[in-house]
C-alpha positions in Angstrom: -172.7 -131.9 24.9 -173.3 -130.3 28.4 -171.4 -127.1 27.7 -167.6 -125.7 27.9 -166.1 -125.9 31.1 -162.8 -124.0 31.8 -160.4 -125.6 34.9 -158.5 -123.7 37.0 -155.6 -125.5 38.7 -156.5 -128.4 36.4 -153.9 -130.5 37.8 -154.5 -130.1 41.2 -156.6 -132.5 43.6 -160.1 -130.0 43.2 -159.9 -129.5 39.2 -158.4 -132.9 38.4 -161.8 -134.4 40.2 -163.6 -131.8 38.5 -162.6 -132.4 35.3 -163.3 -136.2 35.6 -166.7 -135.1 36.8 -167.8 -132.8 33.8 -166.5 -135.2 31.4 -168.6 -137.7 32.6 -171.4 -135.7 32.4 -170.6 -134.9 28.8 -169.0 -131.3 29.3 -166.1 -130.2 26.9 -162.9 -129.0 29.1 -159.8 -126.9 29.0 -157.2 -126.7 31.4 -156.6 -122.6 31.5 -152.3 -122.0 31.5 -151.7 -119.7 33.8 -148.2 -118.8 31.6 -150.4 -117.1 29.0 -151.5 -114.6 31.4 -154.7 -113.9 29.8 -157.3 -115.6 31.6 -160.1 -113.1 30.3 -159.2 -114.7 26.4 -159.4 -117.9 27.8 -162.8 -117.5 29.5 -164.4 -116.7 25.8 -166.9 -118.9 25.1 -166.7 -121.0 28.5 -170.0 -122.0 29.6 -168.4 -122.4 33.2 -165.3 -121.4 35.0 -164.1 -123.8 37.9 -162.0 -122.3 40.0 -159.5 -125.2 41.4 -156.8 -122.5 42.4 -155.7 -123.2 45.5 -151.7 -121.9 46.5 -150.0 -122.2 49.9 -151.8 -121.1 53.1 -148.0 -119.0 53.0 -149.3 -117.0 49.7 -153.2 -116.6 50.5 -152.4 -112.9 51.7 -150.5 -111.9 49.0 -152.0 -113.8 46.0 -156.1 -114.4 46.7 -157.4 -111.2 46.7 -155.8 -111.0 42.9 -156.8 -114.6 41.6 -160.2 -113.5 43.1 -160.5 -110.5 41.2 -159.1 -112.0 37.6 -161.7 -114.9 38.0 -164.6 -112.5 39.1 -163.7 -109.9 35.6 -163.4 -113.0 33.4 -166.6 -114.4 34.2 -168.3 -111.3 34.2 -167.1 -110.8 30.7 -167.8 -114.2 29.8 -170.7 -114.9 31.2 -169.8 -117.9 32.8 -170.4 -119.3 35.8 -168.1 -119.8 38.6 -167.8 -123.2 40.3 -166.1 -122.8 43.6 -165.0 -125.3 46.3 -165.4 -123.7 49.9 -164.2 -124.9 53.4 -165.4 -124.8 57.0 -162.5 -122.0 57.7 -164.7 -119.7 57.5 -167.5 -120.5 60.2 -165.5 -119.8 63.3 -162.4 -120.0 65.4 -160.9 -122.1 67.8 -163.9 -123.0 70.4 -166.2 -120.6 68.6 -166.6 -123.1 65.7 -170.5 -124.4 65.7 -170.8 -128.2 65.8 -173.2 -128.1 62.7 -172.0 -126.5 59.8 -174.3 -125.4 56.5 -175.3 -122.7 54.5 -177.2 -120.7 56.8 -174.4 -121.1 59.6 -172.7 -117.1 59.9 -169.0 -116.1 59.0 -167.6 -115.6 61.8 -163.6 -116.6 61.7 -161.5 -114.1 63.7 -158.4 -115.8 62.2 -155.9 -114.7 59.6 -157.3 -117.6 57.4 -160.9 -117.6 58.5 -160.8 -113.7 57.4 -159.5 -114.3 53.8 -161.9 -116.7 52.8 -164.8 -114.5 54.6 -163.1 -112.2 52.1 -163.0 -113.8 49.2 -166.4 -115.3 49.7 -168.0 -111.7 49.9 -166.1 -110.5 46.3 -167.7 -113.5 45.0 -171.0 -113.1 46.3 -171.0 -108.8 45.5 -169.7 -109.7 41.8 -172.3 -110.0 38.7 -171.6 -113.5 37.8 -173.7 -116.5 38.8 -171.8 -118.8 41.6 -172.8 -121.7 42.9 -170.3 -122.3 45.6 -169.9 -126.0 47.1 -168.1 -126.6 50.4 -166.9 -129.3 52.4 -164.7 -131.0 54.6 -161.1 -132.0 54.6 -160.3 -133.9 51.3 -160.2 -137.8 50.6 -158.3 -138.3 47.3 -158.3 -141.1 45.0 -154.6 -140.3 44.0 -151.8 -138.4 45.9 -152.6 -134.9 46.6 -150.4 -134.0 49.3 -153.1 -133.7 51.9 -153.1 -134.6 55.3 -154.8 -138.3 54.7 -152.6 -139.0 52.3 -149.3 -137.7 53.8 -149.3 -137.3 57.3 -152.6 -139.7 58.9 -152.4 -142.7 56.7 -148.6 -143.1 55.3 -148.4 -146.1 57.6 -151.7 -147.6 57.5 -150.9 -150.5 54.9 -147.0 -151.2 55.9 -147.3 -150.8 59.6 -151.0 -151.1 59.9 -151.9 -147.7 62.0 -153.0 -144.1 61.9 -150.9 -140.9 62.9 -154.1 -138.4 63.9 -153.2 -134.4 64.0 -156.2 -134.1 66.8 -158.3 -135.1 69.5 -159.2 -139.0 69.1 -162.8 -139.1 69.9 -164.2 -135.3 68.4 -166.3 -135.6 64.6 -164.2 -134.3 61.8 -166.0 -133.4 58.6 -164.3 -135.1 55.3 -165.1 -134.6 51.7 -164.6 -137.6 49.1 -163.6 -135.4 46.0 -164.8 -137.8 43.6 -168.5 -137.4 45.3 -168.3 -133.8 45.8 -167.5 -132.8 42.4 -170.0 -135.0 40.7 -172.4 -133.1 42.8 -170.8 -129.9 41.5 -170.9 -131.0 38.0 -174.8 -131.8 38.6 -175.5 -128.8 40.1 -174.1 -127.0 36.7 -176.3 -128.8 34.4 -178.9 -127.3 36.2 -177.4 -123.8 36.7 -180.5 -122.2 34.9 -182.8 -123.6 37.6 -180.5 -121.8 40.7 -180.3 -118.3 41.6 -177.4 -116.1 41.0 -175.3 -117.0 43.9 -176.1 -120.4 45.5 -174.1 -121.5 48.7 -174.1 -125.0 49.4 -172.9 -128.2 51.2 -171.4 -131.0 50.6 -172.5 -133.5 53.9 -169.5 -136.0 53.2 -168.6 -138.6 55.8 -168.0 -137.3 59.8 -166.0 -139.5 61.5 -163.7 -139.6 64.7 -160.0 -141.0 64.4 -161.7 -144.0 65.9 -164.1 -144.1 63.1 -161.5 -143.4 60.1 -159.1 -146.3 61.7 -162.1 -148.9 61.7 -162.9 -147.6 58.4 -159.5 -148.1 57.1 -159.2 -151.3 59.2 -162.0 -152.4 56.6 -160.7 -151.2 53.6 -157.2 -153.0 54.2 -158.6 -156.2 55.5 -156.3 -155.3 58.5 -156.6 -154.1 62.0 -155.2 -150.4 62.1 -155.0 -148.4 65.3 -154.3 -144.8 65.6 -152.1 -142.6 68.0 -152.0 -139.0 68.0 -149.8 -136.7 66.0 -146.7 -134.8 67.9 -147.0 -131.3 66.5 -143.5 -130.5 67.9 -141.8 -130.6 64.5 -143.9 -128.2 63.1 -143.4 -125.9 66.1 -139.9 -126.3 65.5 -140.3 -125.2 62.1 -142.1 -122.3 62.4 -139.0 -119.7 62.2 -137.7 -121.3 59.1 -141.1 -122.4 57.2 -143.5 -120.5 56.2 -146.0 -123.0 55.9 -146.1 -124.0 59.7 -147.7 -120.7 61.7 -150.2 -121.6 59.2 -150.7 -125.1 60.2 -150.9 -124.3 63.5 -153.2 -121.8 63.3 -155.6 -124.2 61.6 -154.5 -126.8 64.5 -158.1 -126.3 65.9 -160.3 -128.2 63.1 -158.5 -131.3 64.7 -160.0 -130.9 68.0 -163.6 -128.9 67.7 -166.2 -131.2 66.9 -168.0 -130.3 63.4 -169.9 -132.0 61.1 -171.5 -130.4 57.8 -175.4 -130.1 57.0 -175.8 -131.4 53.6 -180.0 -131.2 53.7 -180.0 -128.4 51.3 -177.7 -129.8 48.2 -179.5 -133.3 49.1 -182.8 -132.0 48.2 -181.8 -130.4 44.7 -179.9 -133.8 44.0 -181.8 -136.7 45.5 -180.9 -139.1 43.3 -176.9 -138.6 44.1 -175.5 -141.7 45.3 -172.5 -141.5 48.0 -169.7 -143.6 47.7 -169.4 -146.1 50.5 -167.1 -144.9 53.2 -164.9 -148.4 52.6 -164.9 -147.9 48.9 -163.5 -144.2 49.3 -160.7 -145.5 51.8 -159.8 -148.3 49.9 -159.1 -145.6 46.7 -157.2 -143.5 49.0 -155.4 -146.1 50.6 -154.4 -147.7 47.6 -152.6 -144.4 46.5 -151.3 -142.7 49.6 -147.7 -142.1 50.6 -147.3 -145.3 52.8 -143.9 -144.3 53.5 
């Protein structure tokens, strides 16, 4: 046996993937129950801690800063390490955003969003427990997850054979296929011992245009799917009554700057870790999206 992995958010799309990943690998896991209150007691004897928490964009002011600080105290006490997906949000705002995205790349976000996870990233970095922090693009799922592929761009692919895209048609969008990217977390905590105490890290993915996606889906379906852009006039409409929508909007911008995410570093700690074909993942998320 690997170890003892704790899950945070264990049923959510990050620690559901996770979990699958680490039991593959022969780690023991526990879901943590966030009723019990007591996360510190639950950490005990965890070799690692992944932190799948991830609540509405409407609740990151109010609710990350906390999480942040019960998951840095438990592991400290523990002596676990923290496992923790990251995003692009971070890098930059609006035009500002680089095109190339990796490790080195500064924090730079001037954005409500952009700012917290600058935040949180900093706690996690200035705490005494090791981190190895993985981040990537926008999700791929193999099941629903309430995501944007799953939801919003692909709901029609398979009945009506097209794409509804939240951005520009022809810019490079970084995405993240979550089986992939946490077997390469769960391979980079089998070797935790090798790595220093905070390791910041990416996760290259697939980039691909709207253009690219549809052909890609087009593939996996056995179909020809075209894609249209996304009206974002219901979720301006929104906005007074729902909290969630300033926040989508304000993230409106990953749709339309061109970005793509360096993955040279984790590549040359794991060369042997396969990617699943891009057809392969669409097919799997295909198969389980909300077609509507």
């Amino acid at each position: 046996m690997a170890g003892t992995a704790l899950i945070l958010g264990a049923t959510g799309r990050f620690g559901r993937n996770a979990e699958a990943a680490l039991r593959a690998d022969g780690w023991e896991t526990r879901a943590y129950d966030r009723a019990s209150g007591d996360l510190a007691g639950a950490a005990k004897g965890a070799d690692i801690i992944v932190n799948g928490w991830n609540p509405p964009y409407s609740k990151w002011a109010a609710q990350l800063p906390g999480l942040y600080r019960q998951l840095i105290s438990a592991a400290e006490a523990s002596g676990a390490t923290i496992l923790q997906p990251g995003n692009v949000y971070v890098f930059g705002f609006g035009p500002d955003l680089p095109e190339v995205l990796g490790p080195d790349t500064p924090h730079r976000a001037t954005n409500d969003l952009g700012r917290l996870r600058i935040e949180i990233e900093a706690m996690l970095k200035a705490s005494e427990a090791q981190v190895i922090l993985l981040r990537g693009g926008d999700f791929l799922d193999n099941q629903p997850s309430a995501g944007w592929f799953d939801r919003i761009i692909a709901k029609d692919a398979r009945a009506k054979g097209r794409l509804s895209y939240p951005g520009a048609l022809d810019q490079p969008h970084a995405w993240a296929y979550l089986p992939d990217m946490t077997r390469a977390l769960a391979a980079l905590a089998g070797m935790r011992g090798e790595l220093g105490r905070y390791t910041d890290l990416a996760f290259a993915g697939y980039t691909l245009t709207a253009r690219d996606l549809a052909a890609g889906c087009g593939q996996a379906l056995g179909r020809e799917v075209s894609v249209s852009s996304m009206s974002w006039l219901p979720i301006q409409l929104a906005r007074p009554f729902w909290a969630e929508a300033k926040h989508l909007l304000e993230m409106r911008y990953l749709w339309d700057q061109p970005h793509r995410i360096d993955g040279s570093a984790l590549e040359a700690l794991l060369p042997d870790l396969e990617a699943t074909p891009l057809e392969e993942a669409l097919a799997a998320a295909l198969a389980r999206a909300d077609l509507g």
